[in-house]
C-alpha positions as CSV (number, residue, x, y, z in Angstrom):
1,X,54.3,-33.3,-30.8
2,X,57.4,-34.7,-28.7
3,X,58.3,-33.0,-26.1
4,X,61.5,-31.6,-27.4
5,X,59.7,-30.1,-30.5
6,X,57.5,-28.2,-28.7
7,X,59.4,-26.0,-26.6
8,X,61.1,-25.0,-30.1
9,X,57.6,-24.5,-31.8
10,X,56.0,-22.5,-28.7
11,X,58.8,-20.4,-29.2
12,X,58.8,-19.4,-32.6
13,X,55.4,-19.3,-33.0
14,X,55.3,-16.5,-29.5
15,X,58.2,-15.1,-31.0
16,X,56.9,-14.5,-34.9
17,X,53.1,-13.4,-33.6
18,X,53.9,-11.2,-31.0
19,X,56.7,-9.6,-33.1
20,X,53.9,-9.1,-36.1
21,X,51.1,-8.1,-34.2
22,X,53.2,-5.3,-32.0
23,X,54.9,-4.0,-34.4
24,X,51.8,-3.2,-36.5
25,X,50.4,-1.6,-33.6
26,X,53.5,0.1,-32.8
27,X,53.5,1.4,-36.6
28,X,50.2,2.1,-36.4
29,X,50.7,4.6,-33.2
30,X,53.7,6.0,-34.3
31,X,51.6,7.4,-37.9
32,X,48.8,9.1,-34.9
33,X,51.4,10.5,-33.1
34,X,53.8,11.7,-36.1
35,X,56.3,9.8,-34.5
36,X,58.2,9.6,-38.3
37,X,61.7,9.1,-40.2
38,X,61.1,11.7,-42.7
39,X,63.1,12.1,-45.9
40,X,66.3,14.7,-46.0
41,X,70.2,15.0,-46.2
42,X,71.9,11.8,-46.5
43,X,68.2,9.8,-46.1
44,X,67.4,7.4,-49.3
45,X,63.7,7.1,-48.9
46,X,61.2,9.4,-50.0
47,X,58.3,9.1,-47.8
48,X,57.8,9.7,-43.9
49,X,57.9,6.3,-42.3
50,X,57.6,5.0,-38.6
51,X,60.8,4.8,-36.6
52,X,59.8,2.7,-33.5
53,X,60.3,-1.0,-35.0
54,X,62.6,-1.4,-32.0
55,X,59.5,-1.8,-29.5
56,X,57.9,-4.4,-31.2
57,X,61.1,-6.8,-32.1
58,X,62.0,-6.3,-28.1
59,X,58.2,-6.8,-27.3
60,X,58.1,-10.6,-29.0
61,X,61.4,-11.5,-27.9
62,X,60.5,-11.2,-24.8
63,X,56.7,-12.7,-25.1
64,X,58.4,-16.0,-26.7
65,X,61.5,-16.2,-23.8
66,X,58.4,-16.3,-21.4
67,X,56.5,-18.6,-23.3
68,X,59.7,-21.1,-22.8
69,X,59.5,-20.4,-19.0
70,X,63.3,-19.3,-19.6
71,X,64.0,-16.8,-16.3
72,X,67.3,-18.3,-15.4
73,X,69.5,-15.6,-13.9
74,X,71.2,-15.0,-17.5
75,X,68.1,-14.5,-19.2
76,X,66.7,-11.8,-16.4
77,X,70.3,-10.3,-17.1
78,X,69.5,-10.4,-21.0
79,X,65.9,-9.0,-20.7
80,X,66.9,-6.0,-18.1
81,X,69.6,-5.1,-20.2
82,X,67.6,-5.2,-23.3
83,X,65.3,-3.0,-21.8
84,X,67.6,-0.4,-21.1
85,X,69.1,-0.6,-24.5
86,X,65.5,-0.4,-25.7
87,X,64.9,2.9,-23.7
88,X,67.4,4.6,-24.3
89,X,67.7,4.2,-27.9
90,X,63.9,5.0,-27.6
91,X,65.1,8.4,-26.6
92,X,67.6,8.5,-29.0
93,X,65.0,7.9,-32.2
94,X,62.7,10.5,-30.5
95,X,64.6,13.1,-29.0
96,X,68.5,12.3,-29.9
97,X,71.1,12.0,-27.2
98,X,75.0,12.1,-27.2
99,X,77.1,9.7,-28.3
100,X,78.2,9.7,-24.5
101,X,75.2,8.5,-23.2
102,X,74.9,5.4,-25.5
103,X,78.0,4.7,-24.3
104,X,77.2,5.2,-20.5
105,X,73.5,3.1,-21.0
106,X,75.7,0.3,-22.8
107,X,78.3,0.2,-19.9
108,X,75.2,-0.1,-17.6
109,X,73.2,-2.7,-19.2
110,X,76.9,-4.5,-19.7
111,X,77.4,-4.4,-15.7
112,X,73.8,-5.8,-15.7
113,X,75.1,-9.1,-17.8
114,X,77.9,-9.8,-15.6
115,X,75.7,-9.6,-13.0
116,X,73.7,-12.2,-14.3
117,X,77.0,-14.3,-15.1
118,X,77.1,-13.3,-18.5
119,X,80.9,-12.1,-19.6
120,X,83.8,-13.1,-21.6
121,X,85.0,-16.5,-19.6
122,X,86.9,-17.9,-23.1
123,X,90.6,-17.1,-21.5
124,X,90.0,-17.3,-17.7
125,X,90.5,-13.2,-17.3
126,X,90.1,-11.2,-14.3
127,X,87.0,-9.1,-13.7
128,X,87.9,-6.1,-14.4
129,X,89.9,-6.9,-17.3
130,X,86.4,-9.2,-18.3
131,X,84.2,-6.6,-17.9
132,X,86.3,-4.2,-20.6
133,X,86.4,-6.4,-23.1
134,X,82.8,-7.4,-22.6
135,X,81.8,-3.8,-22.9
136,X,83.9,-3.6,-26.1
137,X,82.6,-6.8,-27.5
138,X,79.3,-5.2,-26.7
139,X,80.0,-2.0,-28.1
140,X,81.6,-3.4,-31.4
141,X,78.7,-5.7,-32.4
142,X,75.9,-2.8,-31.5
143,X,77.0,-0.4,-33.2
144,X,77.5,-2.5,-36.4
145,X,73.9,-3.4,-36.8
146,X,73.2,0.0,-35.9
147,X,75.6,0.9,-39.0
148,X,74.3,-1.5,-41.2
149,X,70.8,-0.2,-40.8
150,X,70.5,1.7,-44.0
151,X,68.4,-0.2,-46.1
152,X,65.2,-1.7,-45.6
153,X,65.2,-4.9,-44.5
154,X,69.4,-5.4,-43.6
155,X,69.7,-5.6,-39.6
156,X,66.6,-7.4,-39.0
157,X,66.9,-9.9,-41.7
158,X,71.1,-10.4,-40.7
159,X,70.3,-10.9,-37.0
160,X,67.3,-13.0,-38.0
161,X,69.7,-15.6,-40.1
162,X,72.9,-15.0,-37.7
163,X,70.5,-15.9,-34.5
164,X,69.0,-19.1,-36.5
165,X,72.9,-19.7,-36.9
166,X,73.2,-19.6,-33.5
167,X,70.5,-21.9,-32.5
168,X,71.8,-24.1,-34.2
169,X,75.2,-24.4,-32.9
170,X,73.8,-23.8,-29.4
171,X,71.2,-26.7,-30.1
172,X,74.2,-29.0,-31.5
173,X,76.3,-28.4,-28.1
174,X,73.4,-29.1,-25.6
175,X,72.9,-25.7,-24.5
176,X,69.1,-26.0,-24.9
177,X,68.2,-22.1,-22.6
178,X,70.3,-20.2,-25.2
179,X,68.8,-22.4,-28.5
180,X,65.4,-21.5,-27.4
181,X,67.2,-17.7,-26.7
182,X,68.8,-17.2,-30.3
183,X,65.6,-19.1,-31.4
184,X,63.2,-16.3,-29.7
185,X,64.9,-13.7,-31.0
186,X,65.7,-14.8,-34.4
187,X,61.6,-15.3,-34.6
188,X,60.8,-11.8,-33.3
189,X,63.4,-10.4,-36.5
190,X,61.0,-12.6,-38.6
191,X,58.3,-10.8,-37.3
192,X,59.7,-8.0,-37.7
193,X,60.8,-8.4,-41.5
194,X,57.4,-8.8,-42.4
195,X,57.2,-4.9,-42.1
196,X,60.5,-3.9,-42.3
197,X,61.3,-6.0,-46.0
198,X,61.2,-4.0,-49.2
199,X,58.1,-4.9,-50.8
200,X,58.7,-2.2,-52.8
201,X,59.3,-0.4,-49.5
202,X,59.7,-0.8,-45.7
203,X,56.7,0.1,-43.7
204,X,58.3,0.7,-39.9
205,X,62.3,1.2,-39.8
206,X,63.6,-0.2,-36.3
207,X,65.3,3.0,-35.2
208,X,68.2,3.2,-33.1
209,X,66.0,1.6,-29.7
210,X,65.6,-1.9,-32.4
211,X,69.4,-2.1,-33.9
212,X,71.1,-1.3,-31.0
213,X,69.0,-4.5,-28.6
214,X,69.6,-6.9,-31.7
215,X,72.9,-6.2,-31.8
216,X,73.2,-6.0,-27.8
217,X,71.2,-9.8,-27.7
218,X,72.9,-11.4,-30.6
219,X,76.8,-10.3,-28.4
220,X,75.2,-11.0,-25.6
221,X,74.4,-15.0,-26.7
222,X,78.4,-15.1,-28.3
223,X,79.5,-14.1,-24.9
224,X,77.3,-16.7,-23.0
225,X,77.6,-19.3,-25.2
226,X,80.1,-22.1,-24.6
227,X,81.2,-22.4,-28.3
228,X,84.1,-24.5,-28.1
229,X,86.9,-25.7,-25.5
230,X,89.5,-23.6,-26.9
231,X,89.1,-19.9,-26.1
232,X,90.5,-18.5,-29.3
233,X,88.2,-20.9,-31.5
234,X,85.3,-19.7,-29.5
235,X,86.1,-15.5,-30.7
236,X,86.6,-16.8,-33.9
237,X,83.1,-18.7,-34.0
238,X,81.5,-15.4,-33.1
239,X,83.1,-13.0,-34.8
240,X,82.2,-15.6,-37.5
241,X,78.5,-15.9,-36.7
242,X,78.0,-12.1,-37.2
243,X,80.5,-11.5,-40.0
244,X,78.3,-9.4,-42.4
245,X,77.5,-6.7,-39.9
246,X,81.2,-6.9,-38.7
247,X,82.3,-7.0,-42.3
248,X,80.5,-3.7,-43.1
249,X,81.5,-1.9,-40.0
250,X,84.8,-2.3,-40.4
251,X,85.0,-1.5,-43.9
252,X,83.5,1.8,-43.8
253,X,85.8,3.1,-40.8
254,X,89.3,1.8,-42.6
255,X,87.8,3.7,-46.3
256,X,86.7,6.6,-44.6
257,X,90.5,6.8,-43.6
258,X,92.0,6.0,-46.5
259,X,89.9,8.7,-48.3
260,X,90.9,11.2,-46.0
261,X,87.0,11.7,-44.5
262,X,87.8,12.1,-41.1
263,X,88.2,15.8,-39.5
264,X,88.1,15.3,-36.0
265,X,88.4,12.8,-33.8
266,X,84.6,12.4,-32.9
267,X,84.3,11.6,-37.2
268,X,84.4,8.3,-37.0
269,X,82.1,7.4,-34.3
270,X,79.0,10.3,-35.8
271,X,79.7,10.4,-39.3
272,X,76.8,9.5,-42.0
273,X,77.4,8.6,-45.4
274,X,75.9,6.1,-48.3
275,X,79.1,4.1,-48.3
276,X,78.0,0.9,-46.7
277,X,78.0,-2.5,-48.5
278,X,74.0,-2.2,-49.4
279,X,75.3,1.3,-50.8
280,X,78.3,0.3,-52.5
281,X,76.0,-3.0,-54.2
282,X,73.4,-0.9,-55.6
283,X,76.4,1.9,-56.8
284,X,77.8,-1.7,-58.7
285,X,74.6,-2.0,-60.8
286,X,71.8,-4.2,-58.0
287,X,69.0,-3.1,-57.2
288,X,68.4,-2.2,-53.6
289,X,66.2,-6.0,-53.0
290,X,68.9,-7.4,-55.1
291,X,71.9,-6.1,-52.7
292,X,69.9,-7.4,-49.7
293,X,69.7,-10.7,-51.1
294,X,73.1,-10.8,-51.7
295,X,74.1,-9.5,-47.9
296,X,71.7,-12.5,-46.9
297,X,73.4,-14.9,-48.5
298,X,77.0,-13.8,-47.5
299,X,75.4,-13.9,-43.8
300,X,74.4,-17.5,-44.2
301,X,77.8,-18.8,-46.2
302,X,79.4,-17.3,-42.9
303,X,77.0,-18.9,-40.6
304,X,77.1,-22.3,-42.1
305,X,81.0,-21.4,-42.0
306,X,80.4,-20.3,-37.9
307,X,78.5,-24.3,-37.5
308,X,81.2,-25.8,-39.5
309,X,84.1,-24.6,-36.5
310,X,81.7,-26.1,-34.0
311,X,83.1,-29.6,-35.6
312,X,86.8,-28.5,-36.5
313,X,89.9,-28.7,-34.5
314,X,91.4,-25.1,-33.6
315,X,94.0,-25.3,-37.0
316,X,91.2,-26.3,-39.2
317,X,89.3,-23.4,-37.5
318,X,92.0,-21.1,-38.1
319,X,92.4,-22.1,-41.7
320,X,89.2,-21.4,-42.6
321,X,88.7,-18.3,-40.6
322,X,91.9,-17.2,-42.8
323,X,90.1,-18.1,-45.8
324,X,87.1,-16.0,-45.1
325,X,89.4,-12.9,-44.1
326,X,90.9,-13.3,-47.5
327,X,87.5,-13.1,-49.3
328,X,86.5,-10.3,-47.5
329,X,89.6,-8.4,-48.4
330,X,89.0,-9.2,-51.7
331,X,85.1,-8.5,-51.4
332,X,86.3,-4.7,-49.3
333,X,89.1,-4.0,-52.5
334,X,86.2,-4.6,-54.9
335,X,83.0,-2.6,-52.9
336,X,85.5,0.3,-52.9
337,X,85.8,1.1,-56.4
338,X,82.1,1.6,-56.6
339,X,81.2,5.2,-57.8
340,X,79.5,6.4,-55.0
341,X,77.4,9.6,-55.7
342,X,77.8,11.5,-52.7
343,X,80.3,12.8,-50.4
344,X,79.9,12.1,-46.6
345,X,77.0,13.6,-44.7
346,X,78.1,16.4,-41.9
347,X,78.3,14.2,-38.6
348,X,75.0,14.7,-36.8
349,X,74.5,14.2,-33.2
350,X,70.7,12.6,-33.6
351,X,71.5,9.5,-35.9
352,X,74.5,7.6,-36.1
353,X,74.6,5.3,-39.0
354,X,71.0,4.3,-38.9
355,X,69.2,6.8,-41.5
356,X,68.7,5.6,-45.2
Protein backbone atom coordinates (compact mmCIF):
# COMPACT_ATOMS: atom_id res chain seq x y z
CA UNK A 1 0.00 0.00 0.00
CA UNK A 2 1.67 3.48 -1.00
CA UNK A 3 2.61 5.41 1.47
CA UNK A 4 0.05 8.00 1.28
CA UNK A 5 -2.78 5.38 1.61
CA UNK A 6 -1.76 4.13 4.60
CA UNK A 7 -1.70 6.76 6.92
CA UNK A 8 -5.49 7.22 5.77
CA UNK A 9 -6.27 3.42 6.22
CA UNK A 10 -4.33 3.12 9.75
CA UNK A 11 -6.53 5.76 10.63
CA UNK A 12 -9.84 4.64 9.89
CA UNK A 13 -9.37 1.30 10.63
CA UNK A 14 -7.89 2.60 14.63
CA UNK A 15 -10.58 4.92 14.49
CA UNK A 16 -13.72 2.46 13.44
CA UNK A 17 -12.34 -0.62 15.92
CA UNK A 18 -11.59 1.19 18.81
CA UNK A 19 -14.81 3.21 18.50
CA UNK A 20 -16.77 -0.38 18.27
CA UNK A 21 -15.05 -2.30 20.67
CA UNK A 22 -15.18 0.61 23.51
CA UNK A 23 -18.27 1.56 23.10
CA UNK A 24 -19.62 -2.09 23.60
CA UNK A 25 -17.71 -2.25 26.59
CA UNK A 26 -18.80 1.06 27.70
CA UNK A 27 -22.52 -0.20 26.99
CA UNK A 28 -21.92 -3.17 28.50
CA UNK A 29 -20.71 -1.34 32.03
CA UNK A 30 -23.09 1.14 31.97
CA UNK A 31 -26.20 -1.93 32.00
CA UNK A 32 -23.98 -3.39 35.48
CA UNK A 33 -23.90 -0.20 36.86
CA UNK A 34 -27.58 1.05 35.98
CA UNK A 35 -25.88 3.82 34.44
CA UNK A 36 -29.43 4.26 32.07
CA UNK A 37 -31.60 6.89 29.87
CA UNK A 38 -34.80 5.62 31.13
CA UNK A 39 -38.19 6.43 29.47
CA UNK A 40 -40.43 9.63 30.89
CA UNK A 41 -41.69 13.18 30.08
CA UNK A 42 -40.77 14.45 26.81
CA UNK A 43 -38.43 10.91 26.16
CA UNK A 44 -39.62 8.92 22.87
CA UNK A 45 -38.13 5.57 23.64
CA UNK A 46 -39.61 3.07 25.71
CA UNK A 47 -36.89 1.09 27.21
CA UNK A 48 -33.96 1.95 29.65
CA UNK A 49 -30.88 2.35 27.45
CA UNK A 50 -27.09 3.32 28.19
CA UNK A 51 -26.26 6.90 28.17
CA UNK A 52 -22.35 6.91 28.04
CA UNK A 53 -21.75 6.59 24.09
CA UNK A 54 -19.74 9.75 24.61
CA UNK A 55 -16.67 7.67 26.11
CA UNK A 56 -16.25 5.34 23.52
CA UNK A 57 -16.60 7.89 20.35
CA UNK A 58 -13.82 10.18 22.35
CA UNK A 59 -11.88 6.83 23.23
CA UNK A 60 -11.30 5.89 19.30
CA UNK A 61 -10.84 9.29 18.22
CA UNK A 62 -8.14 9.51 20.11
CA UNK A 63 -6.64 5.75 19.63
CA UNK A 64 -6.68 6.56 15.68
CA UNK A 65 -5.07 10.40 16.12
CA UNK A 66 -2.22 8.38 17.85
CA UNK A 67 -2.13 5.73 15.50
CA UNK A 68 -1.21 8.73 12.86
CA UNK A 69 1.53 9.86 15.27
CA UNK A 70 -0.51 13.36 15.00
CA UNK A 71 0.71 15.29 18.47
CA UNK A 72 1.39 18.59 16.82
CA UNK A 73 0.61 21.38 19.28
CA UNK A 74 -3.04 21.77 17.74
CA UNK A 75 -3.84 18.32 18.13
CA UNK A 76 -2.71 18.18 22.05
CA UNK A 77 -4.85 21.37 22.13
CA UNK A 78 -7.83 19.35 20.47
CA UNK A 79 -7.39 16.19 22.62
CA UNK A 80 -7.09 18.15 26.16
CA UNK A 81 -9.96 20.10 25.23
CA UNK A 82 -11.90 17.14 24.20
CA UNK A 83 -11.27 15.65 27.29
CA UNK A 84 -12.61 18.30 29.33
CA UNK A 85 -15.66 18.49 27.17
CA UNK A 86 -15.82 14.73 27.67
CA UNK A 87 -15.72 15.07 31.59
CA UNK A 88 -17.74 17.36 32.11
CA UNK A 89 -20.63 16.30 30.07
CA UNK A 90 -19.77 12.92 31.81
CA UNK A 91 -21.02 14.66 34.86
CA UNK A 92 -23.66 16.14 33.20
CA UNK A 93 -25.35 12.64 31.81
CA UNK A 94 -24.64 11.21 35.39
CA UNK A 95 -25.34 13.69 37.88
CA UNK A 96 -26.62 16.98 35.80
CA UNK A 97 -24.90 20.36 36.19
CA UNK A 98 -26.03 23.99 35.38
CA UNK A 99 -26.23 25.40 32.31
CA UNK A 100 -23.41 27.77 33.75
CA UNK A 101 -20.91 25.33 34.08
CA UNK A 102 -21.15 24.00 30.45
CA UNK A 103 -20.57 27.28 29.65
CA UNK A 104 -17.52 27.88 32.10
CA UNK A 105 -15.87 24.11 30.96
CA UNK A 106 -16.48 25.27 27.20
CA UNK A 107 -14.74 28.74 27.77
CA UNK A 108 -11.94 26.56 29.42
CA UNK A 109 -11.35 23.98 26.87
CA UNK A 110 -11.75 27.09 24.26
CA UNK A 111 -8.70 28.96 26.05
CA UNK A 112 -7.00 25.52 25.78
CA UNK A 113 -7.37 25.77 21.68
CA UNK A 114 -5.88 29.10 21.44
CA UNK A 115 -3.33 27.93 23.38
CA UNK A 116 -2.49 25.38 21.02
CA UNK A 117 -2.97 28.07 18.06
CA UNK A 118 -6.27 27.06 17.24
CA UNK A 119 -8.77 30.29 16.89
CA UNK A 120 -10.58 32.26 14.37
CA UNK A 121 -7.53 33.81 12.13
CA UNK A 122 -10.12 34.30 8.94
CA UNK A 123 -10.17 38.34 9.43
CA UNK A 124 -6.88 39.13 11.18
CA UNK A 125 -8.83 40.04 14.72
CA UNK A 126 -7.27 40.88 17.89
CA UNK A 127 -7.04 38.31 20.71
CA UNK A 128 -9.41 39.09 22.71
CA UNK A 129 -11.88 39.95 20.20
CA UNK A 130 -10.63 36.17 18.58
CA UNK A 131 -11.09 34.36 21.53
CA UNK A 132 -15.10 35.66 21.81
CA UNK A 133 -15.93 34.67 18.78
CA UNK A 134 -14.11 31.46 19.01
CA UNK A 135 -15.98 30.68 22.21
CA UNK A 136 -19.22 31.55 20.32
CA UNK A 137 -18.41 29.58 17.30
CA UNK A 138 -17.71 26.88 19.79
CA UNK A 139 -20.71 27.31 21.75
CA UNK A 140 -23.08 27.61 18.62
CA UNK A 141 -21.95 24.31 16.90
CA UNK A 142 -21.93 22.24 20.42
CA UNK A 143 -24.92 22.86 21.41
CA UNK A 144 -26.53 22.13 18.04
CA UNK A 145 -25.46 18.55 17.90
CA UNK A 146 -26.33 18.39 21.40
CA UNK A 147 -29.89 19.62 20.15
CA UNK A 148 -30.17 17.49 17.35
CA UNK A 149 -29.62 14.47 19.54
CA UNK A 150 -33.13 13.21 19.75
CA UNK A 151 -33.30 10.34 17.61
CA UNK A 152 -31.26 7.44 17.41
CA UNK A 153 -28.69 7.56 15.15
CA UNK A 154 -28.75 11.78 14.12
CA UNK A 155 -25.50 13.45 15.79
CA UNK A 156 -23.36 10.63 15.23
CA UNK A 157 -24.25 9.82 11.74
CA UNK A 158 -24.29 13.98 10.86
CA UNK A 159 -20.80 14.54 12.36
CA UNK A 160 -19.75 11.21 10.74
CA UNK A 161 -20.72 12.57 7.06
CA UNK A 162 -19.96 16.39 7.85
CA UNK A 163 -16.25 15.14 9.23
CA UNK A 164 -15.77 12.82 5.94
CA UNK A 165 -16.78 16.35 4.22
CA UNK A 166 -14.20 17.77 5.88
CA UNK A 167 -11.44 15.40 5.08
CA UNK A 168 -12.05 15.92 2.01
CA UNK A 169 -11.72 19.47 1.56
CA UNK A 170 -8.80 19.44 4.11
CA UNK A 171 -7.24 16.52 1.87
CA UNK A 172 -7.96 18.72 -1.48
CA UNK A 173 -6.03 21.84 0.14
CA UNK A 174 -2.90 19.96 1.40
CA UNK A 175 -3.64 20.14 4.96
CA UNK A 176 -2.83 16.37 5.43
CA UNK A 177 -2.74 16.64 9.99
CA UNK A 178 -6.42 17.89 9.93
CA UNK A 179 -7.51 15.18 6.92
CA UNK A 180 -6.17 12.44 8.93
CA UNK A 181 -8.07 14.62 12.06
CA UNK A 182 -11.68 14.90 10.46
CA UNK A 183 -10.73 11.42 9.13
CA UNK A 184 -10.25 10.01 12.85
CA UNK A 185 -13.07 11.31 14.08
CA UNK A 186 -15.49 10.78 11.30
CA UNK A 187 -14.32 6.86 11.79
CA UNK A 188 -14.91 6.83 15.53
CA UNK A 189 -18.84 8.26 14.63
CA UNK A 190 -18.86 5.10 12.35
CA UNK A 191 -18.00 3.12 15.13
CA UNK A 192 -20.15 4.58 17.07
CA UNK A 193 -23.31 4.29 14.61
CA UNK A 194 -22.98 0.69 14.63
CA UNK A 195 -24.66 0.99 18.16
CA UNK A 196 -26.25 4.03 18.11
CA UNK A 197 -28.30 3.34 14.44
CA UNK A 198 -31.96 2.32 14.71
CA UNK A 199 -32.02 -1.21 13.94
CA UNK A 200 -35.18 -1.17 15.14
CA UNK A 201 -33.62 0.72 18.06
CA UNK A 202 -30.41 2.34 19.34
CA UNK A 203 -28.43 0.26 21.82
CA UNK A 204 -26.14 3.16 23.74
CA UNK A 205 -27.31 6.99 23.23
CA UNK A 206 -24.02 9.25 23.37
CA UNK A 207 -25.30 11.50 26.24
CA UNK A 208 -24.43 14.92 26.67
CA UNK A 209 -20.26 13.92 27.40
CA UNK A 210 -20.53 12.41 23.29
CA UNK A 211 -22.60 15.41 21.50
CA UNK A 212 -21.12 18.04 23.06
CA UNK A 213 -16.98 16.68 21.98
CA UNK A 214 -18.40 15.93 18.39
CA UNK A 215 -19.70 19.05 18.13
CA UNK A 216 -16.66 20.79 20.10
CA UNK A 217 -14.04 18.65 17.40
CA UNK A 218 -16.04 19.13 14.29
CA UNK A 219 -15.81 23.60 15.27
CA UNK A 220 -12.79 23.02 16.41
CA UNK A 221 -11.35 21.63 12.70
CA UNK A 222 -13.62 24.75 10.82
CA UNK A 223 -11.71 27.06 13.00
CA UNK A 224 -8.22 25.41 12.30
CA UNK A 225 -8.79 24.80 8.95
CA UNK A 226 -7.40 27.09 6.26
CA UNK A 227 -10.58 26.84 3.98
CA UNK A 228 -10.04 29.47 1.57
CA UNK A 229 -8.04 32.91 1.10
CA UNK A 230 -10.93 34.98 1.57
CA UNK A 231 -12.10 35.19 5.20
CA UNK A 232 -15.78 35.47 4.66
CA UNK A 233 -15.78 32.42 2.04
CA UNK A 234 -13.99 30.44 4.69
CA UNK A 235 -17.34 31.10 7.61
CA UNK A 236 -19.40 30.40 4.85
CA UNK A 237 -17.58 26.94 4.01
CA UNK A 238 -18.14 26.02 7.61
CA UNK A 239 -21.20 27.11 8.48
CA UNK A 240 -21.88 25.13 5.19
CA UNK A 241 -20.12 21.85 6.24
CA UNK A 242 -22.31 21.58 9.39
CA UNK A 243 -25.59 23.01 7.94
CA UNK A 244 -28.01 20.23 9.16
CA UNK A 245 -27.21 20.60 12.83
CA UNK A 246 -27.04 24.42 12.30
CA UNK A 247 -30.30 24.20 10.30
CA UNK A 248 -32.17 22.51 13.11
CA UNK A 249 -30.85 24.65 15.90
CA UNK A 250 -31.79 27.53 14.51
CA UNK A 251 -35.15 26.55 13.58
CA UNK A 252 -36.39 25.42 16.75
CA UNK A 253 -35.17 28.79 18.70
CA UNK A 254 -36.83 31.28 15.97
CA UNK A 255 -40.45 28.78 16.21
CA UNK A 256 -40.33 28.54 19.76
CA UNK A 257 -40.60 32.44 19.50
CA UNK A 258 -42.91 32.82 17.06
CA UNK A 259 -45.27 30.38 19.05
CA UNK A 260 -44.98 32.32 21.99
CA UNK A 261 -43.01 29.21 24.05
CA UNK A 262 -40.60 31.21 25.74
CA UNK A 263 -41.36 32.39 29.53
CA UNK A 264 -38.22 33.41 30.77
CA UNK A 265 -35.22 34.34 29.57
CA UNK A 266 -33.27 31.07 30.67
CA UNK A 267 -36.33 29.17 28.01
CA UNK A 268 -34.44 29.16 25.29
CA UNK A 269 -31.23 27.79 26.34
CA UNK A 270 -33.11 24.68 28.77
CA UNK A 271 -36.19 24.12 27.15
CA UNK A 272 -37.12 20.38 25.80
CA UNK A 273 -39.67 19.70 23.30
CA UNK A 274 -40.31 17.12 20.17
CA UNK A 275 -40.12 19.93 17.68
CA UNK A 276 -36.82 19.26 15.97
CA UNK A 277 -36.51 18.41 12.23
CA UNK A 278 -36.42 14.32 13.04
CA UNK A 279 -39.64 15.37 15.02
CA UNK A 280 -41.35 17.47 12.66
CA UNK A 281 -40.37 14.56 9.66
CA UNK A 282 -41.95 11.75 11.36
CA UNK A 283 -45.15 14.33 12.48
CA UNK A 284 -45.17 14.77 8.22
CA UNK A 285 -45.93 10.97 7.78
CA UNK A 286 -41.83 9.16 7.87
CA UNK A 287 -41.00 6.89 9.79
CA UNK A 288 -38.39 7.61 12.46
CA UNK A 289 -35.37 5.47 10.03
CA UNK A 290 -36.98 7.27 7.17
CA UNK A 291 -36.49 10.93 8.65
CA UNK A 292 -32.89 10.02 9.44
CA UNK A 293 -32.26 9.10 5.98
CA UNK A 294 -33.55 12.04 4.88
CA UNK A 295 -31.33 14.39 7.50
CA UNK A 296 -28.38 12.34 6.02
CA UNK A 297 -28.88 13.09 2.75
CA UNK A 298 -29.54 16.91 3.38
CA UNK A 299 -26.11 16.68 5.35
CA UNK A 300 -24.31 15.30 2.32
CA UNK A 301 -26.14 17.80 -0.52
CA UNK A 302 -24.67 20.53 1.88
CA UNK A 303 -21.29 18.97 2.23
CA UNK A 304 -20.75 18.22 -1.41
CA UNK A 305 -22.14 22.05 -1.52
CA UNK A 306 -19.22 22.98 1.45
CA UNK A 307 -16.38 20.98 -1.26
CA UNK A 308 -17.92 22.68 -4.15
CA UNK A 309 -16.83 26.51 -2.45
CA UNK A 310 -13.35 25.09 -1.95
CA UNK A 311 -13.26 25.57 -6.07
CA UNK A 312 -15.47 28.80 -6.37
CA UNK A 313 -14.58 32.42 -6.36
CA UNK A 314 -16.06 34.32 -3.24
CA UNK A 315 -19.43 35.59 -5.58
CA UNK A 316 -20.01 32.14 -6.82
CA UNK A 317 -19.61 31.20 -3.07
CA UNK A 318 -22.01 33.65 -2.03
CA UNK A 319 -24.53 32.78 -4.68
CA UNK A 320 -24.82 29.46 -3.74
CA UNK A 321 -24.67 29.94 -0.11
CA UNK A 322 -27.81 32.19 -0.96
CA UNK A 323 -29.38 29.44 -2.65
CA UNK A 324 -29.10 27.06 0.13
CA UNK A 325 -30.47 29.73 2.71
CA UNK A 326 -33.42 29.96 0.48
CA UNK A 327 -34.06 26.17 0.59
CA UNK A 328 -33.84 26.13 4.07
CA UNK A 329 -36.39 28.80 4.47
CA UNK A 330 -38.45 27.06 2.43
CA UNK A 331 -37.64 23.59 4.04
CA UNK A 332 -38.15 25.69 7.99
CA UNK A 333 -41.91 27.24 6.42
CA UNK A 334 -42.81 23.71 5.50
CA UNK A 335 -41.33 21.51 8.89
CA UNK A 336 -43.46 24.13 10.75
CA UNK A 337 -46.87 23.17 9.76
CA UNK A 338 -46.33 19.76 10.95
CA UNK A 339 -48.89 18.71 13.66
CA UNK A 340 -46.88 18.21 16.43
CA UNK A 341 -48.49 16.25 19.32
CA UNK A 342 -47.15 17.77 22.28
CA UNK A 343 -46.65 20.99 23.83
CA UNK A 344 -43.04 21.95 25.12
CA UNK A 345 -41.53 19.97 27.97
CA UNK A 346 -41.04 22.18 31.33
CA UNK A 347 -37.19 23.28 31.01
CA UNK A 348 -35.20 20.83 33.06
CA UNK A 349 -31.84 21.59 34.45
CA UNK A 350 -30.42 17.81 33.81
CA UNK A 351 -30.84 17.52 29.92
CA UNK A 352 -30.80 20.13 27.52
CA UNK A 353 -31.97 19.04 24.11
CA UNK A 354 -30.45 15.61 24.21
CA UNK A 355 -33.44 13.27 25.55
CA UNK A 356 -35.69 11.45 22.93
Amino acid sequence: MSETLWPMFRVLLAGFAASLILTGLVREISRRLDLMDRPGAHKQHLEATPTLGGLGVFGGFTVAVLAAGLLSPGVQAFLLGGLFIVLVGLLDDLRGVSANVKLGALAAATALLMEGGVFLRAFALPLPLAFILTFLWMGLVASAFNGVDNADGAASGLAGLSALFAFGIAWATFQKDLALVALALGAACAGFLWWNYPRPRARIFLGDSGSFFIGFCLAAMVVLGEWAGSGLKAVLMGVTLLAVPLFDFGMILISRGLHGKYRTWTDPITMCARDHTHHRLVAMGLSGREALLVMYLLAVLTGTCAVAMANLGLNQALTLFGGLVFLGLVLALWLDQAPLAEESAPPTPQREETSR
